[in-house]
N, C-alpha and C positions, 0 to 999 in steps of 0.2 A: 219179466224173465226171472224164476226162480227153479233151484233145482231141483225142488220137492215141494208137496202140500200136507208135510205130516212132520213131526217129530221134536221140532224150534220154535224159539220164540220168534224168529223174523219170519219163517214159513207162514207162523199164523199170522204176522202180520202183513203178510202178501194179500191172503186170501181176503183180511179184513179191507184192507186200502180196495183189491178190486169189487169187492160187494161195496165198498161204499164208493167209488165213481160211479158204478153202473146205478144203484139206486138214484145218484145225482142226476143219468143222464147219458151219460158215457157209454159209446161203445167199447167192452175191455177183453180182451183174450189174455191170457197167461199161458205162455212156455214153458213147459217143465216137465218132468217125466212119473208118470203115474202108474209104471209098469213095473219097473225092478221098488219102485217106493210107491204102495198104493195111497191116494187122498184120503186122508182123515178129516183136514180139514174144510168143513162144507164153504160151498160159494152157491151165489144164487144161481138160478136156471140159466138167466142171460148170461154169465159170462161164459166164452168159451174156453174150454181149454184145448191148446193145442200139444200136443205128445212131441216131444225129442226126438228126433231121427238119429239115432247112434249106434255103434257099434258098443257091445259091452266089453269092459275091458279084462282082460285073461292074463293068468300067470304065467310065466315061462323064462324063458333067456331074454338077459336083457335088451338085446336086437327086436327081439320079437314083442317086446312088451313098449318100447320104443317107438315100431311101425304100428303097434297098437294103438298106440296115445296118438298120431301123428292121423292116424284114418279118421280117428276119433274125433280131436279136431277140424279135419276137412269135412267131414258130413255136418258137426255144427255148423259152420262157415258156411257151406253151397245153404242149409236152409234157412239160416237167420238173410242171409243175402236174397233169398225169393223171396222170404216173407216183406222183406221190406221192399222189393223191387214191385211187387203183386199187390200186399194189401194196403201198400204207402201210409204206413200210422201217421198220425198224427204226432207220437212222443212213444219213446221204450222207457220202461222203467226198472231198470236192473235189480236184482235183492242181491245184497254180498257180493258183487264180482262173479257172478255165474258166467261163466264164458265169455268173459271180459272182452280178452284180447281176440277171438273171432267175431264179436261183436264190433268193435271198434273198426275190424277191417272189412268188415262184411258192410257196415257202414258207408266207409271211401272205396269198396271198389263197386256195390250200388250207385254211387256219386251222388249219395243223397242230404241232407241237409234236416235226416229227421233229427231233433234235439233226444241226448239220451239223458236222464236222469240216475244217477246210481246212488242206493239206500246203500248208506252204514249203517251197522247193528251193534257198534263196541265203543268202547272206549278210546281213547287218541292217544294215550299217552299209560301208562303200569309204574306199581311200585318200584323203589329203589329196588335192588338184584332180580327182580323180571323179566326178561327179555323177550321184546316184542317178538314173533320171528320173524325171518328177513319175507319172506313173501305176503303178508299183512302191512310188513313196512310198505312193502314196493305198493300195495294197492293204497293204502291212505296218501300216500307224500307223494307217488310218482304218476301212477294211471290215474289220481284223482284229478290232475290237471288238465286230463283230455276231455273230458264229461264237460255238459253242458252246464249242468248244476250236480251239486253232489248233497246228499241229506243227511246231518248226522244228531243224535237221540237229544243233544244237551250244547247249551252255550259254550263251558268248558269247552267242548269240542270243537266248537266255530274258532274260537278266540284262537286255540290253538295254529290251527290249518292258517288262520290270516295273519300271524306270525311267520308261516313260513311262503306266502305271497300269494297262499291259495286263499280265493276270492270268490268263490262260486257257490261257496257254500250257504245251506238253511236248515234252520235247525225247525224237526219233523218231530213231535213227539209220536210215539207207536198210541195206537187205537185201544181202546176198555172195549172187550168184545163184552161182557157181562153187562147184565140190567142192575142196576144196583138197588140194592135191596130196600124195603120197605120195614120190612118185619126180619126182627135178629133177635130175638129169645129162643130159650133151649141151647143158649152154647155149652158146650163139655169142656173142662180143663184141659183143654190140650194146647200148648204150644209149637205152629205150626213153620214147617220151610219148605220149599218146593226147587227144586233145579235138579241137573244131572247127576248124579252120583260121581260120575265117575271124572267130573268138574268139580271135586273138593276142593280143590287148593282154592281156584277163582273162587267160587261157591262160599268159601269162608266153613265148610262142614266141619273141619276139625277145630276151630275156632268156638263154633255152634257145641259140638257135642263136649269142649273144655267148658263152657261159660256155662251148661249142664249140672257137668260133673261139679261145681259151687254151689249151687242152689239147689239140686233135686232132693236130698235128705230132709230139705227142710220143708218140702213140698211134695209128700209121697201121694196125694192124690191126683195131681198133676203127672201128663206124659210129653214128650216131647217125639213130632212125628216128620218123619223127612217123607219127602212124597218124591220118586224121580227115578228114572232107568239108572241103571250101574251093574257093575258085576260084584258076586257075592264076594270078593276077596278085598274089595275097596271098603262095603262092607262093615267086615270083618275087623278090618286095618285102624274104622272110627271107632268102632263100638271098644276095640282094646286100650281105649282113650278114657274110657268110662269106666271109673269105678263102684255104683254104683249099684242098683237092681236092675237087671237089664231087661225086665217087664217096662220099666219105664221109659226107654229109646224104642220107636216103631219105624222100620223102614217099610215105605208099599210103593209100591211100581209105579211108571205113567199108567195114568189114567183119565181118559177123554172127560170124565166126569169130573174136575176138578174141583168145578164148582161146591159139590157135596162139603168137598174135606174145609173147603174157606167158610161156608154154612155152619160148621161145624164148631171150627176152633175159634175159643176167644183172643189168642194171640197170633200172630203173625212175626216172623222174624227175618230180615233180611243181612243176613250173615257176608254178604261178598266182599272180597276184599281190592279188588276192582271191577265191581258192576258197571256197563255202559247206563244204565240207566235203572229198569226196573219195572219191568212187564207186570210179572208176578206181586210185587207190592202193590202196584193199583187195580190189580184184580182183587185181591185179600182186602184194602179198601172200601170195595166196592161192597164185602157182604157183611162189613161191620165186624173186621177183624181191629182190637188194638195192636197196631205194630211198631215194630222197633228196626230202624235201618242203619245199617253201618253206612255213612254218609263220604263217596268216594270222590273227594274233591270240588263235592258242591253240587255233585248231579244229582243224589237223591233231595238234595235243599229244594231242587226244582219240583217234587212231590209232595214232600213232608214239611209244613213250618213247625219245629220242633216244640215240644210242647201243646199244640194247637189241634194238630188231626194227628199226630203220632210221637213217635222217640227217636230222635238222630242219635247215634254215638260213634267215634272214630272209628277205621278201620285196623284191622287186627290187632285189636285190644279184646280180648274177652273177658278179663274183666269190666272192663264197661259196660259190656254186652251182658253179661252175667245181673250186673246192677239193674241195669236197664229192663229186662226179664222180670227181674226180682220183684222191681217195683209197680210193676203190672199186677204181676199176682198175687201180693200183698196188697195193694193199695186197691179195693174194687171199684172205689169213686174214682180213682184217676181211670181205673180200666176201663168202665162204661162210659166215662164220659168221651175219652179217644173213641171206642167203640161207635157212639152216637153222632163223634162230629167229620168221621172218618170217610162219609160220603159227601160232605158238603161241598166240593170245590173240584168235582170230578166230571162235571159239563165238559170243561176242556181237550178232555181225551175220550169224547163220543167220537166211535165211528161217523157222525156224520162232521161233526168238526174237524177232526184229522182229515178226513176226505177234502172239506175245503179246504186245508192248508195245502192239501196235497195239487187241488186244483192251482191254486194261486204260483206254488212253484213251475209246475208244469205252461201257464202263461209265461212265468218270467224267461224258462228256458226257450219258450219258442220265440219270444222279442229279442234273444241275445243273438 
């Protein structure tokens, strides 16, 4: 069950998790709505996908937007409850809390005993003055306790959860949809970042484009490229961060072709200031980018051994980050060599190996 096959990093790793059961063996369908959000991301021919039965939901008076929401959830309900009364899965495997709470009832008034599995995609815990908001609280601490098993990106976050008596938990690294490269020459000076725009604060972007504005004078051949949807006023908002030539900041949209931009650039930067983990670093990994990750209480440690295949540096330090930059692109032995050793240890997060992590959890939930 997820609620789109396009636009996120845990969508894509839906569609990765169901291509790799199904290549295992598995029969897989995926829930989720391919009408108001068309699939971007491909899945193989076997798996099915089946469409959302819903109402769309409308503006108006609150009353009316109210019995909105309220229809909206009983058509989810009546069809998650067929599907499970009719196709009897074997295991649901939830993305984010998509339709949580009709699922979990759709469950008990089937009277069924299928075990559900539900993927986290974040973090457990945010900086000092961050606040989680209340309905993320309620899904980690509270509705994770009804789940059969719950999945979340990094140990940090297991520890967590069994701190507060939840026990169900397995930590699921996200799948390398990418081949990792063989051949990486022809890189261009570009120092590269990929995420939402309009996600800067998390993102670490204005962090990015300060630790920039220290080093770019002294690197005028060098550009620095944000890759990621946002609106032009966000923008606008970074780049007045930057004092600078402002040939030398590049913003460009999503685009399905990622791959190109990581082919491309010799650095890679992971600017977040509470990353759950880091999709996008081990894709950039993956085509012989040197990178640099702001290490978010030890979850990127789980990617990078510092020094060895990349650069940790604290979060929301940009000068660190600034440093750490710096001495990429001054020091070209240290760059190629991160470059070269940067695929070596990235077996782990093959789609077919996540896929067997993924099998092994889904045994443990059906023996609980």
């Amino acid at each position: 069950m997820c609620h789109a096959l396009t636009g996120g990093g845990a969508e894509r790793v839906c569609a990765g998790w169901a291509n790799g059961l199904s290549r295992a063996g598995h029969e897989v369908s995926i829930l989720t709505d391919t009408v108001t959000t068309p699939q971007t991301y491909r899945t193989v021919p076997e798996v099915a996908i089946v469409q959302c039965r819903f109402r769309p939901l409308r503006s108006g008076a609150i009353l009316a937007r109210i019995r909105n929401r309220l229809s909206r959830s009983w058509s989810f309900f009546k069809q998650i409850r067929r599907l499970i009364k009719e196709d009897k899965p074997d295991a649901i495997v939830n993305v984010l809390y998509y339709a949580k709470t009709e699922l979990l009832l759709a469950k008990l008034c089937a009277m069924s005993k299928v075990p559900i599995i539900m993927t986290d995609h974040n973090a457990y815990e945010r900086p000092k003055g961050v606040r989680m908001p209340i309905w993320q609280w309620m899904c980690k601490f509270v509705y994770n306790r009804f789940f059969d098993r719950v999945t979340v990106l990094t140990r940090p976050d297991k520890e967590i959860l069994e701190r507060r008596g939840i026990r169900n938990a397995d930590v699921l690294h996200n799948p390398l949809f990418l081949t990792p490269s063989t051949e990486w020459g022809g890189k261009e000076k570009t120092v590269l970042s990929v995420g939402r725009i309009n996600a800067w604060y998390v993102k670490g972007f204005d962090l990015l484009v300060e630790a920039w504005n220290e080093i770019a004078s002294r690197h005028g051949d060098w550009k620095l490229r944000i890759v990621g949807s946002g609106d032009e006023e966000v923008k606008r908002m970074l780049l007045d961060r930057y004092d600078g030539d402002i040939g030398n900041i590049e913003f460009k949209p999503f685009t399905e072709d990622i791959v190109e931009e990581y082919r491309k650039a010799s650095i890679f930067v992971l600017s977040s200031r509470f990353e759950g983990w880091g999709l996008t670093l081990v894709e950039a990994m993956s085509q012989h980018c040197a990178c640099v990750a702001c290490d978010y209480k030890g979850r990127q440690a789980e990617i990078i051994e510092n020094g060895k295949n990349g650069l940790l540096c604290r979060t929301d330090d940009a000068r660190e980050l600034a440093a750490k930059i710096e001495a990429l692109i001054s020091d070209d032995g240290l760059r190629e060599r991160l470059q070269e050793a940067s695929v070596a240890d990235l077996d782990r997060f093959s789609e077919k190996e996540v896929a067997r992590n993924m099998e092994r959890i889904i045994l443990k939930a059906c023996r609980r």
